[in-house]
Structure formats: C-alpha cells, structure tokens
Residue, then its C-alpha position, 0 to 999 in steps of 0.5 A: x479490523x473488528x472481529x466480526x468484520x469481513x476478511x479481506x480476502x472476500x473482495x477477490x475473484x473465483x480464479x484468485x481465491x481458488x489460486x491462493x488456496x492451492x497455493x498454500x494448503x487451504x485454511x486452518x481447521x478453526x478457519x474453515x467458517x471464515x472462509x466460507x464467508x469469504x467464499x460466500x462473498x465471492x460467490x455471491x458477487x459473481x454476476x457483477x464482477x463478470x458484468x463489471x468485467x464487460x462493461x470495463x473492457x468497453x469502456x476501456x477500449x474509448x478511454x485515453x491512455x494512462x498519464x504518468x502517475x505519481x509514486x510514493x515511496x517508502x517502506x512501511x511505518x516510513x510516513x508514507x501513508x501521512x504524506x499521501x493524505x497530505x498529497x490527495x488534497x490537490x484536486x489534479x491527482x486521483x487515487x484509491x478510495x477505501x470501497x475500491x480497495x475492497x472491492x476492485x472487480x465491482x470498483x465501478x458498478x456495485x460499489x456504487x450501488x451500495x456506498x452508503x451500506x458500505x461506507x457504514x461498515x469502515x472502520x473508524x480508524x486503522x488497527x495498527x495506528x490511529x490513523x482515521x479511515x473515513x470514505x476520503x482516505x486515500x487507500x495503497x493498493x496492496x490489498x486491492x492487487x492480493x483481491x485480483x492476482x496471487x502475488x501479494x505479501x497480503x498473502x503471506x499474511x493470510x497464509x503464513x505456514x509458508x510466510x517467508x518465501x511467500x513474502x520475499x517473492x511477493x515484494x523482491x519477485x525472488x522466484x517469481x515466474x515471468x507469468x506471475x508478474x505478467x500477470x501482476x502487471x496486467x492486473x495493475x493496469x487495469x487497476x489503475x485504469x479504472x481509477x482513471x476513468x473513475x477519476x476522469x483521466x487525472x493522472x494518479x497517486x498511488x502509495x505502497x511500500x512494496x514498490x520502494x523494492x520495483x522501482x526498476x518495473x515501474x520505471x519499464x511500465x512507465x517511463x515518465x512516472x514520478x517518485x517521491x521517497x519518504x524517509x525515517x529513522x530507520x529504529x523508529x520503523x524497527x520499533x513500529x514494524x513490531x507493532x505492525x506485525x503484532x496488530x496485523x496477523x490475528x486478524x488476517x491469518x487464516x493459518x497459524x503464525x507462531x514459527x515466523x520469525x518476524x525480527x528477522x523479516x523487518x531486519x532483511x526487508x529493510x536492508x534488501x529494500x533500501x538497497x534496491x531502492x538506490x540502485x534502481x532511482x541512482x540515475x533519475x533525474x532531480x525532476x522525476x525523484x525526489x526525497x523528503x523526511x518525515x521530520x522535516x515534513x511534520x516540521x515544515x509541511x507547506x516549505x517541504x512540499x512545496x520544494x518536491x512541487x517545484x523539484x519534480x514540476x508537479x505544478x498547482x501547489x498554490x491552489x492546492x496549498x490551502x486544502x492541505x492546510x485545511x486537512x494538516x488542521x484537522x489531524x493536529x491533536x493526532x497522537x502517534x504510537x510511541x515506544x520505547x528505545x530499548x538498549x537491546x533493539x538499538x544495538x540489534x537495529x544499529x548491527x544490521x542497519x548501520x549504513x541506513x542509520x548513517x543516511x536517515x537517522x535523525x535521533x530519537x523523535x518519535 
C-alpha cells in the first residue's frame, strides 16, 4: 500500500465502522486524519450503498441458488494465492476482482461506474511480495468480509492494541458469540451471491487462509462444496510469515503494534490451524478433498493440476489448460522473496512444528 493510498477500512458501511471502532478504542492520536478520510469515503458512498442494497435484494430474490464453490485452502504464505491465479483462467469458475474487494456494498453499481478511475489507482503489485495486482487478479475475501462485518483478522491488524484475542477470535471464532458469526455468515452469502450473479451463476472460487481453520462451517453452509489444500514446508512459511507481519502492519495499523508478539502468533496459528484442518476434512471423500504441493505444483503445474481436476471431477482442464499455460508463461521470470535459514528459526520452527514438519516438509527450496 502507497502512503497515500486509501486504507482499506474505507470500503466499509456506517453500521461496521462504527462497530469496529467501539470495539477497539477508536484510533491512535497520529491516526485521526486517517480516519477521517476513511470516514469521508463511507460517508460519501452512503446513497450507493443503500441503492446497491435495494437493487440486490430485488435481484437476488430472481437469481438461482448458489452452486457449490470451489475452496482453496492453506495458510498463508502456503502458495495459495500462486495456484488461485492458475485456477481463475478456467473460464467455468468465477471469483473476486480486485474493485470488489474494496468496495463489496457498491461491487455492482459504483464500481461499475468508475472502473477506469479506480482500476488506475491499484497498486502495481502486492506489499508483501512481488506478486503483480492488475484488474484480473483474483482477490481472497478477507478484506471485503472486514468491509461488511466486524469478525475479520483485517481487523486485528487495523486495531492491534487488542491483536490477539481479536485475531484468535477472528479466525478460530474463540469467543465468538452465535450472533457474530450469524451474521458472518449472512454477509458471506450475500457476498458471494452478488459475485454469482456478476459472474452469470458460474460456481465460485474462492481463496482465504482463514477458511483452512472453518472447514467444519463451510462444510454446514455448503454440503457439496469442494476443497483443495495447498502445502509448504512449513519453515519457508515461518520464515515468510515474518516478512508478512512486517510489511502489513505499518500501513494498516491505526493503533500502535510494538507489545505483539508475532512469533508467537505464527508458531500457535499455524499449529491450531493444521490441526483443525485434519480433523474437520479427515472424513471427505477423494472427490470433495484434494492436496497438492507447492513444489510439485511449481514443478509440474499441468500434470498436478490435472490430477486435482480429475480427483475432485471439476471437468474442463482440456480447455482450460491452454489459458493456464498462457499465464504460467507469463509469471515465468517472477522472483520470490528469499531468506535465509537461520540455526536459530530452525530449531524454534522444528520445536514447535515437528509433526507439520514431518508431513510437509520438503527440505530448503525457497
């Protein structure tokens, strides 16, 4: 995110920016300009989203119901992000465009309006990688949901004086109240149904670290839903987690962040996370579950994605195929972050994550 760049925050409603401020204590001192500029958008937005809010409620009440969607799962820094862009070029899935992302209450009806505007101002590529962001880059939903509800990690994030109890709640539900992820869930639905009818009902992709801990939810809201998990050593997440917390939280935090102690977030997320993920896909079936790695898929993309088509009978690789080609062409001179392997971070990584480090390790490839 460029300094001058609008914080995220101001793609939300009145009802969830005032929730989220209550919630936290309001903004540091040295943030107060900030949001007012994020108020100033909200504000300013106001008649379209109330409009966008009616418009939708007629629309939806025609529109056909939801087909399964398709989750990708992993945590972050996993390569989810790698194999979702592979997957959005198969023209049978739809998914969440960059301008949706930030503005989900007007997705439909300002966005449209002002595309060219707002497409000018994405960034050339994301702060924590080098991972280009142009108006065809599938987006996860994470910051889209903490625009239309309080119970998002983006929040912890925003408003760290309270990080982890904000964030454990936020991806593990730990506290969460049956009307806080009542209302989660109604908001993303409707999330996800105005993407289908923006994508005319083709069934949906959708990618977010979170949902690699809400699996056992996401199986309740959709009983036919498909997964796929992607996998990495876990010490090149460690590693790449560090950066990730490092790069986010200046620009995103409107509190200060200096008591959190993010090593200990990675090491218990992780952990929790995988473990939740077992347990609740342990009795899936081949056809609704799938894992790859992210090596074998950097290695072999067509022969490994053409194995989790067949596996979970998604149908249309062959015409799928050459438009993946196409964009794997494209990203070949792409250069990863890199880092080195510490003795220190190995022997902590290995401490706390030896049974992950059994299962998906794969040496030190970067």
């Amino acid at each position: 995110m460029q300094k001058d760049s609008p914080h995220p925050l101001s793609g939300s409603d009145v009802a969830t920016l005032l929730a989220v401020l209550r919630a936290n204590g309001g903004v540091a001192p040295g943030q107060r300009g900030r949001l007012l500029r994020i108020a100033g958008s909200v504000l300013g937005r106001l008649p379209f989203t109330l409009a966008e809010q009616a418009v939708t409620a007629v629309r939806l009440r025609r529109a056909a119901p939801l087909p399964p969607p398709v989750f990708i799962l992993g945590h972050w820094r996993s390569g989810t992000t790698h194999l979702y862009n592979v997957l959005s070029r198969d023209p049978q899935f739809g998914w969440l465009p960059p301008l949706a992302t930030g503005l989900p209450w007007e997705m439909l009806t300002l966005v449209p309006l002002l595309r060219r505007s707002l497409e000018r101002q994405l960034p050339e590529g994301r702060y924590i990688d080098n991972v280009a962001v142009t108006p065809d880059s599938p987006q996860e939903d994470e910051v889209a949901l903490a625009n239309m509800q309080p119970l998002s990690y983006y929040h912890a994030l925003y408003f760290p004086r309270r990080f982890h109890a904000q964030f454990d709640k936020a991806v593990f539900l730990d506290g969460a109240s049956e009307a806080e992820v009542a209302l989660w869930q109604r908001r993303f639905l409707l999330l996800c149904r105005k993407l289908t009818l923006q994508w005319d009902g083709r069934p949906l992709l959708i990618k977010n670290p979170v949902y690699t801990a809400r699996v056992a939810l996401l199986r309740q809201m959709f009983p036919e839903a498909r997964f796929i998990h992607v996998h990495r050593d876990p010490l090149r997440i460690f590693s790449s987690m560090r950066n990730f917390y490092a790069k986010l939280m200046p620009p995103m935090a409107l509190q200060p962040w200096d008591h959190v102690d993010f090593d200990t977030v990675i090491l218990r997320t992780y952990d929790r996370m995988m473990a939740a993920l077992v347990r609740d896909t342990a009795d899936l079936p081949p056809h609704r579950y799938a894992e790859i790695g992210f090596d074998a898929l950097e290695d072999d993309p067509v022969g490994e994605l053409a194995r989790v088509y067949d596996q979970l009978g998604l149908g249309g690789f062959a015409a799928a195929r050459p438009r993946m080609a196409d964009y794997l062409g494209s990203i070949r001179g792409y250069r990863k972050n890199t880092y080195r392997d510490e003795p220190e971070t190995k022997a902590l990584v290995e401490r706390h994550w030896q049974p992950w480090l059994a299962r998906w390790g794969h040496g030190t490839s970067s």
